[in-house]
C-alpha positions, 0 to 999 in steps of 0.5 A, a space after each residue: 132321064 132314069 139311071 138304074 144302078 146294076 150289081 157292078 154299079 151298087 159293088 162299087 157304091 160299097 167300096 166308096 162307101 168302105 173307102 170314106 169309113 176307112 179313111 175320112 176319120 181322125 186327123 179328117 174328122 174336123 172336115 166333115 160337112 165343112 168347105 161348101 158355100 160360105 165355108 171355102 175359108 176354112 181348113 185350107 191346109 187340112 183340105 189340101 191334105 185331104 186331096 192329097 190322101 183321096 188321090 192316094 186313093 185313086 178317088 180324084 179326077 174319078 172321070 178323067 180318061 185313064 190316060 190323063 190319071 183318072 179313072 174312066 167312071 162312067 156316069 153312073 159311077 161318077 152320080 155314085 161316088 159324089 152320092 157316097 162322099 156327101 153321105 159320109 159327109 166328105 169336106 168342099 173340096 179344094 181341087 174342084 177348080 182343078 180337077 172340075 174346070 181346068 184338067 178338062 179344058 187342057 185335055 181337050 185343048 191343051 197339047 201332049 206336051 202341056 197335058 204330061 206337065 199340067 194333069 199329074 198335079 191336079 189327080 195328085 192334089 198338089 197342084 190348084 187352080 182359080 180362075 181369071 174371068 172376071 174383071 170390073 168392067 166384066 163381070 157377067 159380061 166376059 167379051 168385055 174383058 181389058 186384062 192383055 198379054 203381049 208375047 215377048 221373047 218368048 214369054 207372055 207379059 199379062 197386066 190387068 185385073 180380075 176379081 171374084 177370084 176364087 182360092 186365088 189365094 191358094 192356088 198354084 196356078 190360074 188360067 186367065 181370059 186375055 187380050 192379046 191382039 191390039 185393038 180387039 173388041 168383043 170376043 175376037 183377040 181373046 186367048 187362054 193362058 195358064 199362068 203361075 201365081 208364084 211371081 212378083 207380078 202378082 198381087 193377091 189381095 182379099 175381098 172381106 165378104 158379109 160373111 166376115 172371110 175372104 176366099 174370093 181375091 181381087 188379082 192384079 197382074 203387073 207385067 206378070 209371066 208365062 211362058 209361051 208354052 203355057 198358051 191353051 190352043 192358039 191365039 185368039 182361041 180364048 173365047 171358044 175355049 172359055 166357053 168350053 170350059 162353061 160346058 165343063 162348069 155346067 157338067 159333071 162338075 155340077 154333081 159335086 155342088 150338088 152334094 154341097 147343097 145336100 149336106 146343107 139340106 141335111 143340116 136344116 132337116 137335123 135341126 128342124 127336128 131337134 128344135 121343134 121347126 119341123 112342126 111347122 106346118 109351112 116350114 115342112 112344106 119349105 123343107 119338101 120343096 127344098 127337097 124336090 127343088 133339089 132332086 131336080 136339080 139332079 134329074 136335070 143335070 144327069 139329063 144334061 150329061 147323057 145328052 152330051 154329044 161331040 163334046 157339048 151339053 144339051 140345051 139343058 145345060 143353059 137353066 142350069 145357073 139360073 135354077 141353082 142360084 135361085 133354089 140356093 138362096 131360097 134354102 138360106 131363107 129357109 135355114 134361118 127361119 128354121 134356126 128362128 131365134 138363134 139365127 140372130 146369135 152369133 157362135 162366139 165373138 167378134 164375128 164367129 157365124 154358125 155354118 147355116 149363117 155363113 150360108 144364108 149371108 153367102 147364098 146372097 152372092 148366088 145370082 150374081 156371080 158366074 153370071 147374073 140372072 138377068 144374063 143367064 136369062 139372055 143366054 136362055 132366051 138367045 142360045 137355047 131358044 134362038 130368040 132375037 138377040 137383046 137390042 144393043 145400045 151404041 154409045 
């Protein structure tokens, strides 16, 4: 697919650009290039600050339907405006969870009520979000999931785990994938529930990475409460709503990943050029591959979108975990090959990395989490191609 930028659409890439001039400088300077991949540790609080002032804006929730506080872009505009903030160098951004996965999932599900409470906090960059998927036993596998909720007067008791948590930490809330009929198994008795972090039933505790930070969370839910009314759709609906919220993952969303990717691609040229690497003969054959890998990356995505029909992605949208993971981990192999030397140097002690460090080390994690390789392969072959479903072995 070609996307061809009219006048109105190139007007409107000049006032992004003029907005990020204006306003990502002084108390902002320091976040430029940093929070992507790796790097989510850093800044937290001057992060948030910096969504508060692009929602001052008007620049957060750009694709959300007037009515739920955004702006309505179409996704033409959407391509441009995460175009102009990776050029400007626009920090990871804090609220991607919210405004990304959670605010689409309760537009499209949520009631009026949950919609009027739960949105305005996601557009203003006051309120964020993780997400409960993940537990031990259910990693890729998230019909597998043990965490339950039993309604009691009128409030959801949740115990149970999950782990990979993303800003748990950081977050005001976090929509969690239960079990609330007894005795379920697989993907039936499953429901989506918007819990508050902010209670004694919870318990946040850090998983300390190769990188030496923690921004993923083990969270461990001890009789912990939400009100009835935080329930997303009705009970049992966890699964379909679940894999919506993938559809949304695997979206627009994508397009802001991809202006991570870019200032790492960036960061690797820069270098390449300063230090000499750029010489190589095969490293600047890596470096155009890396830079094809990743214009398909874009292609396939703005494929996948304008295909969008009835609130579901195209087929496309299946490769697109698979695709990423691998070309990302490949960009970490290839910055620090072009680093040479100075990738076995730390920046300072005890355990200081460099920004391409803490890349190559996280990148490792790439085709493990939001589902490994191996299931996103059955995903492909099974959902997108119709094959035979993989032989289940009963124990």
């Amino acid at each position: 697919m070609k996307i061809s930028f009219s006048e109105a659409d190139e007007a409107f890439r000049r006032e992004v650009a003029a907005w990020l001039a204006d306003n990502l400088g002084g108390e902002f300077e320091p976040l430029r290039f940093r929070g992507g991949p790796g790097d989510e540790h850093s800044f937290p609080e001057e992060r948030k600050a910096w969504e508060r002032k692009l929602a001052e804006g008007g620049w957060t929730c750009v694709g959300w339907a007037p009515e739920h506080g955004g702006r309505g872009l179409s996704i033409s505009q959407q391509v441009i405006f995460h175009e102009e903030y990776a050029r400007a160098g626009g920090p990871g951004r804090m609220g991607h969870i919210g405004e990304g996965l959670a605010g689409p999932t309760i537009a499209a599900f949520g009631t009026e009520e949950q919609k009027r409470r739960l949105l305005p906090g996601i557009v203003a960059g006051t309120e964020f979000w993780c997400q409960g998927y993940s537990e031990p036993g259910a990693g890729s596998d998230l019909a597998n999931v043990k965490t339950r909720a039993v309604l009691e007067n009128g409030q959801w008791r949740i115990s149970g785990q999950k782990v990979w948590t993303s800003l748990a930490h950081e977050s005001e809330w976090c929509f969690v994938i239960a079990r609330t009929e007894p005795g379920s198994v697989g993907h039936k008795g499953l429901s989506f529930l918007l819990v508050p972090m902010d209670q004694p039933g919870i318990t946040v505790r850090p998983i300390e990475q190769l990188t030496g930070t923690s921004e993923f969370n083990e969270v461990f839910f001890d009789e912990a409460a939400t009100d009835e009314a935080n329930l997303l759709g009705a009970p049992g609906d966890g699964w379909k709503i679940a894999m919506a919220l993938l559809g949304f993952e695997r979206g627009v969303s994508t397009l802001g990943q991809q202006m991570l990717f870019q200032n790492e691609l960036e960061e690797i040229i820069r270098i390449a050029r300063e230090n000499g690497a750029a010489r190589d003969l095969l490293l600047r054959q890596r470096i155009a591959e890396a830079w094809g890998g990743l214009r398909i990356l874009r292609y396939n995505s703005l494929r996948m979108l304008s295909g969008a029909q009835d609130g579901s992605l195209r087929r496309e949208a299946m490769i697109y975990k698979l695709c990423w993971a691998n070309w990302h981990v490949e960009l970490g192999k290839l910055a620090m090959d072009v680093l040479g030397q100075d990738a076995e140097l730390l920046e300072d002690g005890p355990y200081q990395l460099g920004r391409l460090q803490s890349m190559f080390l996280f990148s490792r994690s790439d085709t493990i989490y939001g589902g490994t390789n191996e299931i996103q392969r059955n995903i492909i072959a099974e959902r997108a191609l119709g094959m035979p479903r993989e032989p289940r072995v009963r124990a």
